[in-house]
BANU-790940 format. One record per residue: z, x, y of N, C-alpha, C, CB in turn; residue in three letters. Coordinates in steps of 0.1 Angstrom, whole numbers. Each point is the difference from the previous one (the first is absolute). Glycine has a CB too. Layout:
<<Z, X, Y>, <Z, X, Y>, <Z, X, Y>, <Z, X, Y>, 'Ala'>
...
This chain:
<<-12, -354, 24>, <-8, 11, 3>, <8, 13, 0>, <-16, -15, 13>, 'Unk'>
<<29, 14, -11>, <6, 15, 4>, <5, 3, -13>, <9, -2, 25>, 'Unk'>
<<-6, -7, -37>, <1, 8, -11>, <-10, 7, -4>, <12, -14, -4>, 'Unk'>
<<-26, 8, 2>, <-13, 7, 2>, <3, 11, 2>, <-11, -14, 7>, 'Unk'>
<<15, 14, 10>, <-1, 15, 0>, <11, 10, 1>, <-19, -6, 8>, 'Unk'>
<<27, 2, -14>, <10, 10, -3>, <-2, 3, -16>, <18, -9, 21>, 'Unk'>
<<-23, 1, -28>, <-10, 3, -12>, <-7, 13, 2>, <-3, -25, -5>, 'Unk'>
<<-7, 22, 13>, <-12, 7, 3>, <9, 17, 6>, <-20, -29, 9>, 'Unk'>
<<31, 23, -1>, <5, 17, 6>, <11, 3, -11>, <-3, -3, 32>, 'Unk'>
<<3, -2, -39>, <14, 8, -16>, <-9, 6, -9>, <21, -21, -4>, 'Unk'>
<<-37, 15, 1>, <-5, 7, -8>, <-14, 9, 5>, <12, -19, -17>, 'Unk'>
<<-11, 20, 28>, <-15, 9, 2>, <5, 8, 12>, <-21, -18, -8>, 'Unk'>
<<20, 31, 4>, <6, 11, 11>, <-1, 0, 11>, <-1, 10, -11>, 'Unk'>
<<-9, -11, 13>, <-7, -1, 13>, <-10, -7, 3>, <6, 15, -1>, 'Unk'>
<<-14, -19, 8>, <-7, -12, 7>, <-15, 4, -11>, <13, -1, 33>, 'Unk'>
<<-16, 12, -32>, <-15, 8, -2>, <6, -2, -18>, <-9, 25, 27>, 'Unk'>
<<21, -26, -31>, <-6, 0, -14>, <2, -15, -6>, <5, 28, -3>, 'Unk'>
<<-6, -34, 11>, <-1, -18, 1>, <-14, -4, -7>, <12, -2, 25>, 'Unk'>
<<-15, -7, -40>, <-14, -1, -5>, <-5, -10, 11>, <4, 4, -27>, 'Unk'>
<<-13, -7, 24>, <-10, -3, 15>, <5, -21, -6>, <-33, 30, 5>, 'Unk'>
<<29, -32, 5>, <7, -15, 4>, <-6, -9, -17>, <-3, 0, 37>, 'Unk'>
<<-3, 2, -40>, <-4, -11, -10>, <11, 6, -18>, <-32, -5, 17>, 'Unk'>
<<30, 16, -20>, <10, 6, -4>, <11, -4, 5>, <-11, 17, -4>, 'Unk'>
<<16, -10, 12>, <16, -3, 1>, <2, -13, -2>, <5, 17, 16>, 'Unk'>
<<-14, -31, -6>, <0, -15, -5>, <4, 0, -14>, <-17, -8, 15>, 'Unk'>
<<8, 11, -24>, <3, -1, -10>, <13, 5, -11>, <-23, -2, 9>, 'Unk'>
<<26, 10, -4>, <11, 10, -4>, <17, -10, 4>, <-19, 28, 7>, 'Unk'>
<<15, -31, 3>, <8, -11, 11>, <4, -11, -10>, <-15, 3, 22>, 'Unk'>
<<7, -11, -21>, <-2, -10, -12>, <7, 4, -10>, <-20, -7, 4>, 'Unk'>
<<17, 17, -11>, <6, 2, -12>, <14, 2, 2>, <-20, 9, -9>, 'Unk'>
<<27, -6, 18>, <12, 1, 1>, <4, -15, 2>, <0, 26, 8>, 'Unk'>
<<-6, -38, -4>, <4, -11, 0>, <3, -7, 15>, <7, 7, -24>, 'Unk'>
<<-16, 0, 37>, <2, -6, 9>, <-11, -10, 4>, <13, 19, 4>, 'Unk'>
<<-8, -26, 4>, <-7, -11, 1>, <-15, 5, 6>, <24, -15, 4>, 'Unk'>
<<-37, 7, -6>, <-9, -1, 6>, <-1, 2, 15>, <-1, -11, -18>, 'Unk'>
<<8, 2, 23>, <-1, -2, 17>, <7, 14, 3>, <4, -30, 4>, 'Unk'>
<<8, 34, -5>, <8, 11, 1>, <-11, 11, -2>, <23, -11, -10>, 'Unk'>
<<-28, 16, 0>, <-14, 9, 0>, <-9, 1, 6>, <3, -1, -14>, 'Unk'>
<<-4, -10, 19>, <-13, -1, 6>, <6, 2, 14>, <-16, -17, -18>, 'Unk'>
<<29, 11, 26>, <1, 7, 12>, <6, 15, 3>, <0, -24, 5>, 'Unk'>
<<7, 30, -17>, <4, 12, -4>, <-14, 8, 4>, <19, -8, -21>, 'Unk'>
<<-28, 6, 18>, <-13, 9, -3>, <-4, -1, 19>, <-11, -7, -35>, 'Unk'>
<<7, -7, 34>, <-7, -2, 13>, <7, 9, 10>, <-6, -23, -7>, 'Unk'>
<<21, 26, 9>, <8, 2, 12>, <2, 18, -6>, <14, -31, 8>, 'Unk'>
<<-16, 35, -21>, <1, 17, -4>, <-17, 1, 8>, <21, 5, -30>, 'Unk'>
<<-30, -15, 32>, <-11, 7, 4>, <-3, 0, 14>, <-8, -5, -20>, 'Unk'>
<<19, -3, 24>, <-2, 1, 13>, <12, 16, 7>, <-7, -34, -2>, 'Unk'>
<<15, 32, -10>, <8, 16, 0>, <-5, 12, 2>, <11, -10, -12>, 'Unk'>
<<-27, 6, 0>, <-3, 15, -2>, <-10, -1, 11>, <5, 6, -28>, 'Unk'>
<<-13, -12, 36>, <-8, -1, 12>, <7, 8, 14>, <-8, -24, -12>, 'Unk'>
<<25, 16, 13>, <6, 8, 8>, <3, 14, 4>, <3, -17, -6>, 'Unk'>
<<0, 21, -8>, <3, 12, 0>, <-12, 8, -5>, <24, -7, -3>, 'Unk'>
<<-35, 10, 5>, <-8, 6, -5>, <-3, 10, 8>, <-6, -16, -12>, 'Unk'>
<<6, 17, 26>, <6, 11, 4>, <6, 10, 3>, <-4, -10, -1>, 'Unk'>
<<20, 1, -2>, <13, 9, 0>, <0, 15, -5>, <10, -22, -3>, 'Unk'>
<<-11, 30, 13>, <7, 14, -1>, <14, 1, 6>, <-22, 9, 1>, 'Unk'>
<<27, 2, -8>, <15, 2, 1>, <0, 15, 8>, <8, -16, -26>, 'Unk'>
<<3, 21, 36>, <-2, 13, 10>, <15, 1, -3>, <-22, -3, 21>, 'Unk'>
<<30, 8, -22>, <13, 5, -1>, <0, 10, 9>, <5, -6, -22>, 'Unk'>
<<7, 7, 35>, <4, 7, 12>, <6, 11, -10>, <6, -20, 23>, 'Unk'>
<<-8, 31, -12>, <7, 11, -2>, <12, 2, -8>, <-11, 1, 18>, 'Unk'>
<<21, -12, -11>, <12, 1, -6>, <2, -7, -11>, <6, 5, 19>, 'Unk'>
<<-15, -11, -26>, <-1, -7, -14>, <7, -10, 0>, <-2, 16, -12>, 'Unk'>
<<10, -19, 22>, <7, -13, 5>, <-8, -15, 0>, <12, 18, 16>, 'Unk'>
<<-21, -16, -7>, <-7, -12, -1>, <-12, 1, 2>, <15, -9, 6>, 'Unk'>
<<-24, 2, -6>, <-19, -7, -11>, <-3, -4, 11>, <1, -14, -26>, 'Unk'>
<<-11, 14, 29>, <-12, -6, 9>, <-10, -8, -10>, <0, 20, 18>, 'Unk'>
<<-4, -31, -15>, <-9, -3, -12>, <-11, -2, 10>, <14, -11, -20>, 'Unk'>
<<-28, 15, 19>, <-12, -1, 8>, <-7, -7, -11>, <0, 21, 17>, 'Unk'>
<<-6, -37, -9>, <-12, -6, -5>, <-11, 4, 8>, <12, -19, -8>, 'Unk'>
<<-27, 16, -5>, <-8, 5, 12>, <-11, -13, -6>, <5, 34, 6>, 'Unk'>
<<-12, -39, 7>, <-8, -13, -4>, <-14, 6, -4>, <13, -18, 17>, 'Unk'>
<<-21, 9, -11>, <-15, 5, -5>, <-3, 15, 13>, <-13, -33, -10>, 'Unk'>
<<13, 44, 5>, <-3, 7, 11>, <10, 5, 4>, <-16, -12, 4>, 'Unk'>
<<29, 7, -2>, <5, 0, 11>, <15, 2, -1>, <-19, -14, 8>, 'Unk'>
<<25, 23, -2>, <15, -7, -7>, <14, -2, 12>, <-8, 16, -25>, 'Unk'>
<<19, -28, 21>, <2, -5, 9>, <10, 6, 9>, <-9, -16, -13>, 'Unk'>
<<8, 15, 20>, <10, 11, 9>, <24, -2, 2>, <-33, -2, 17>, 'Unk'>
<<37, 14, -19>, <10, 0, -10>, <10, -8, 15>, <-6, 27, -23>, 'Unk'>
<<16, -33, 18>, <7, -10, 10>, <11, 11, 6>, <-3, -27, -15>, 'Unk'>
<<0, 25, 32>, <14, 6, 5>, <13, 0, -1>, <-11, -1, 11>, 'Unk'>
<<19, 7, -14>, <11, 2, -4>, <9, -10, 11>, <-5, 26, -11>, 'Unk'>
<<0, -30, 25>, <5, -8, 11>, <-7, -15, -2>, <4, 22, 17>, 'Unk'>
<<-12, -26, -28>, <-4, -14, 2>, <10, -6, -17>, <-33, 5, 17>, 'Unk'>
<<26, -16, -11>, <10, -10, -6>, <-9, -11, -7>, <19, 3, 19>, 'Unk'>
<<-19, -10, -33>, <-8, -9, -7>, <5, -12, 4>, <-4, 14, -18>, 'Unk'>
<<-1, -23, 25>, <-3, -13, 5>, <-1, -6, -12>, <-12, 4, 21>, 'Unk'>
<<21, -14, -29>, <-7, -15, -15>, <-4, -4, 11>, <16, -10, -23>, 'Unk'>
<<-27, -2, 15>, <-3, -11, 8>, <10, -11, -10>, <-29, 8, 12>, 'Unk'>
<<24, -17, -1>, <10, -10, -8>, <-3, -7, -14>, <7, -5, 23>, 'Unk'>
<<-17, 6, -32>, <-4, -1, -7>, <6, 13, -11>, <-17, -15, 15>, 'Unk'>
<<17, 24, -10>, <10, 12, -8>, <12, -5, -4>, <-8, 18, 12>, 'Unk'>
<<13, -21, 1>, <15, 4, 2>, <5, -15, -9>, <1, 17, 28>, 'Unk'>
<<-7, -31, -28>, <5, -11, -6>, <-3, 4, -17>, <-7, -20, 23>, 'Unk'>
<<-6, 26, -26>, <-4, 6, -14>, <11, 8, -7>, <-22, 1, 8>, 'Unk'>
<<25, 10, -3>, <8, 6, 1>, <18, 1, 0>, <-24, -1, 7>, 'Unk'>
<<22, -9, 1>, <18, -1, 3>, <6, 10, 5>, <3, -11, -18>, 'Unk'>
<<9, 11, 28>, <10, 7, 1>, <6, 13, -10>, <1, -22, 11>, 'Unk'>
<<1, 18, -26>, <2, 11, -3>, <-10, 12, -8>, <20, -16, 3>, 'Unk'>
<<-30, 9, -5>, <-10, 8, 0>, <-4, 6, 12>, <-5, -10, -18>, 'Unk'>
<<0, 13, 31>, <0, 3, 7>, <10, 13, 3>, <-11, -22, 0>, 'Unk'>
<<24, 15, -1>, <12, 12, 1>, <-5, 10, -9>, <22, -14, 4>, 'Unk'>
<<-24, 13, -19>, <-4, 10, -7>, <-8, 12, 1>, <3, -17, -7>, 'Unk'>
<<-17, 5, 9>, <-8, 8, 10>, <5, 12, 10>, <-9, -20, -2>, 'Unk'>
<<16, 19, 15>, <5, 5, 9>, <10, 8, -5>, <-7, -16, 14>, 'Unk'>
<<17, 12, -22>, <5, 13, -6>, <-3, 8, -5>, <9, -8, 0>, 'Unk'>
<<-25, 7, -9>, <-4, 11, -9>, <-8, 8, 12>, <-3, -13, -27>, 'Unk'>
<<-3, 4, 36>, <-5, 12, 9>, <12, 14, 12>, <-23, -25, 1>, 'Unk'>
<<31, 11, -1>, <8, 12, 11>, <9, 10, -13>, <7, -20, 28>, 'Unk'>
<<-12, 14, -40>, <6, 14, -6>, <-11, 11, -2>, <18, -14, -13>, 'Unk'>
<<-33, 12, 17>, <-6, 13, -7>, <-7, -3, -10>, <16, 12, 5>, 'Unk'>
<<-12, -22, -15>, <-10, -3, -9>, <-12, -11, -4>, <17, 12, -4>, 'Unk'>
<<-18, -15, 20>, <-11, -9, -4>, <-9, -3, 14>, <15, -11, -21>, 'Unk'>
<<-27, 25, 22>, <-7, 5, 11>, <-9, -16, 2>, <-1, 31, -6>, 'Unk'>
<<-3, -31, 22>, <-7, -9, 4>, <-11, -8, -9>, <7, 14, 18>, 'Unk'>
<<-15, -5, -23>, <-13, -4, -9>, <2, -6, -12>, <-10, 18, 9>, 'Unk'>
<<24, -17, -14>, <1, -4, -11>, <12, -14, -1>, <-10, 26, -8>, 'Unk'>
<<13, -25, 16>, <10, -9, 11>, <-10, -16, 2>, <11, 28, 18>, 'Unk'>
<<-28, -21, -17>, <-6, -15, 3>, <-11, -1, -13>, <2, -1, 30>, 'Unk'>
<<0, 11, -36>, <-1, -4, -16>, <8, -14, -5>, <-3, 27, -4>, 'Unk'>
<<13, -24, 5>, <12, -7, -2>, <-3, -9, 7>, <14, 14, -5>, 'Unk'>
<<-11, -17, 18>, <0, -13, 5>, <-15, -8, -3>, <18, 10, 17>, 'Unk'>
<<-26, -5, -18>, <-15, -4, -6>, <5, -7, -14>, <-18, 24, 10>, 'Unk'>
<<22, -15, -23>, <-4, -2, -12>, <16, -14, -4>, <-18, 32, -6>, 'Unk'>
<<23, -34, 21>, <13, -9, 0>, <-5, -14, 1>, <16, 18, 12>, 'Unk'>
<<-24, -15, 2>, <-7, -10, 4>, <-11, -11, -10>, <5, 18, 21>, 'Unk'>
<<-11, -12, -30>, <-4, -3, -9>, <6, -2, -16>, <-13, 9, 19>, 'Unk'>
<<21, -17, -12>, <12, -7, -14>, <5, -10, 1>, <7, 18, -5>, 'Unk'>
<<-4, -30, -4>, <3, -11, 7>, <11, -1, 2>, <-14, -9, -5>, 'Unk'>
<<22, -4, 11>, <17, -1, -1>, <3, 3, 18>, <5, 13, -31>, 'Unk'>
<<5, -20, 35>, <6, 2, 17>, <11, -2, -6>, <-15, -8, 20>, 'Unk'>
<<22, 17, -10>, <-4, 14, -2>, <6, 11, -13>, <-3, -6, 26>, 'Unk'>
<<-5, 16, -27>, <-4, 7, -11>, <18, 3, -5>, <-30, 13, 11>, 'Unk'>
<<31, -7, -21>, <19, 0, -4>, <-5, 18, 1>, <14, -28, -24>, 'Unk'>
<<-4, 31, 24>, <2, 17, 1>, <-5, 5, -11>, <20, 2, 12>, 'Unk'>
<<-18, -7, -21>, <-2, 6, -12>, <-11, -1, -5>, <19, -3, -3>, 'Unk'>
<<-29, -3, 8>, <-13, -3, 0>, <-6, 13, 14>, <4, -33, -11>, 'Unk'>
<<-1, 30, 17>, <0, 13, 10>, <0, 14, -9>, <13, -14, 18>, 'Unk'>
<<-1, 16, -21>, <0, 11, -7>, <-10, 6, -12>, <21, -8, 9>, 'Unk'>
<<-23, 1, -14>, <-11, -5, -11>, <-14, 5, 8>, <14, -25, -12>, 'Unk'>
<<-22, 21, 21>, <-8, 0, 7>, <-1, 18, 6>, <4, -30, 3>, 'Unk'>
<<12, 36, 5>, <2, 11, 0>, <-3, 11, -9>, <11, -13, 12>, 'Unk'>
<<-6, 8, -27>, <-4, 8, -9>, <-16, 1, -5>, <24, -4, -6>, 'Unk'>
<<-27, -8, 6>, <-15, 1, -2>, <-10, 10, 12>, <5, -28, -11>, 'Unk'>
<<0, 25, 21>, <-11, 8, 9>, <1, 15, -4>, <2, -17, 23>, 'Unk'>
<<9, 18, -23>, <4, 18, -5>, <-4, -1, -11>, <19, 8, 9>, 'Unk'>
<<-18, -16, -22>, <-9, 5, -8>, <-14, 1, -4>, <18, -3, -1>, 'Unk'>
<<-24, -6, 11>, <-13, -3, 4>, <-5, 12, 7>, <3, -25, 3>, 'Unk'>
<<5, 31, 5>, <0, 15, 5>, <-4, 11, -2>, <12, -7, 3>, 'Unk'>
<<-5, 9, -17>, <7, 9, -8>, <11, 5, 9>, <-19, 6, -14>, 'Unk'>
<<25, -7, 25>, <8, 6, 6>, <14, -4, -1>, <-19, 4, 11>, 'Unk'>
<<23, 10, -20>, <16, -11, -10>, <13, 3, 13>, <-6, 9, -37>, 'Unk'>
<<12, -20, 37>, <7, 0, 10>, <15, 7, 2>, <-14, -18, 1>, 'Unk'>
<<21, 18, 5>, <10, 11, 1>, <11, -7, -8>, <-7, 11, 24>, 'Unk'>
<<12, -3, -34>, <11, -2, -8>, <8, -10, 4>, <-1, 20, -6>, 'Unk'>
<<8, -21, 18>, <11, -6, 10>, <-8, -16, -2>, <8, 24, 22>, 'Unk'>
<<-17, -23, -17>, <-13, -13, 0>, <-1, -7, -7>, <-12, 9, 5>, 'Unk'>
<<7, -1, -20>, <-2, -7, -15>, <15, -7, 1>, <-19, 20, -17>, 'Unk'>
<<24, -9, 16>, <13, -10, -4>, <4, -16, 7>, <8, 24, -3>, 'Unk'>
<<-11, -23, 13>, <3, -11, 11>, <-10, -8, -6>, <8, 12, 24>, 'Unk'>
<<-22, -10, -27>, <-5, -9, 2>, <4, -7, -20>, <-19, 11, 29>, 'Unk'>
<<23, -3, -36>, <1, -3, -12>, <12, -7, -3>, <-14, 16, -4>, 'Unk'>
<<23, -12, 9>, <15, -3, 0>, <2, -20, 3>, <6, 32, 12>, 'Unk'>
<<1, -35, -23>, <7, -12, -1>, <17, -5, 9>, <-16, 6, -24>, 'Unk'>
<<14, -8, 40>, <4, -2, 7>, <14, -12, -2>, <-25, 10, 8>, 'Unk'>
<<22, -15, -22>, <8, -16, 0>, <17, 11, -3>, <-23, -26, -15>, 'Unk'>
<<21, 31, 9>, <13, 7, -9>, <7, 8, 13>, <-12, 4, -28>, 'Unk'>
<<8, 3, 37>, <4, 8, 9>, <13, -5, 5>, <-22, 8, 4>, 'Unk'>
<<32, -1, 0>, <11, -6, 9>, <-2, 9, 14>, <20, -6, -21>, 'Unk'>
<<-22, -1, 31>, <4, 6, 14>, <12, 10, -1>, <-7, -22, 10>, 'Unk'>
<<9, 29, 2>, <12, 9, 2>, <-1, -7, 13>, <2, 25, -15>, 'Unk'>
């Protein structure tokens, strides 16, 4: 399924210029992915584009960092205190794993990855198979919500989340 969609996020700019699910299936196919693969590629980008159908983007004063505000039927959800703290349940956290999780937590205490879209993520994670998830599949997931968004992420970011980790040497 994640080739799918790293297919789906190398050739279509953005989420909105994505052909509508039976198209792209088809388009899919033609590139030679499997059936089953397509068919949960689509199912889980629709459960993507449900997520985020909301998402607005608010950039602070100092252009530093994003607020992302969802708003539900009516209603919209109220933005998380800077003094609370995200509880996994244990169903996350075994899904998940240890180093996804860290990820997580490091992209937030750096600024780039506001509450709302934080449980995008853990949402559109949760809904993938495999215990627990590999980073890189994480990462994958990260890029999709932003580009499900349109909200292109901070240079520093892309890179992290694009970047091939095996070759690196520690200092």
């Amino acid at each position: 399924m994640f080739e799918v969609l790293v297919f789906v996020y190398e050739n279509y700019w953005r989420g909105d210029a994505c052909p509508q699910p039976e198209q792209l299936g088809r388009k899919l196919s033609a590139q030679g992915f499997d059936a089953e693969e397509i068919r949960d590629a689509l199912r889980w980008l629709d459960g993507l584009s449900l997520a985020t159908q909301g998402v607005q983007l608010a950039r602070h004063a100092d252009e530093a960092t994003a607020t992302v505000t969802l708003h539900g039927i009516g209603d919209a959800v109220l933005p998380q205190s800077p003094d609370s703290m995200r509880v996994y349940s244990m169903a996350e956290q075994d899904h998940l794993g240890a180093e996804c999780l860290g990820f997580i937590r490091f992209l937030e205490s750096s600024g780039v990855l506001p509450a709302g879209m934080r449980e995008i993520v853990i949402e559109r994670a949760m809904a993938t198979p495999g215990d627990p998830l590999a980073l890189d599949e994480l990462k994958i997931i990260l890029l999709m919500v932003h580009w499900s968004t349109g909200i292109e992420p901070d240079a520093l970011v892309l890179d992290e989340l694009c970047d091939d980790t095996t070759d690196r040497l520690p200092h």
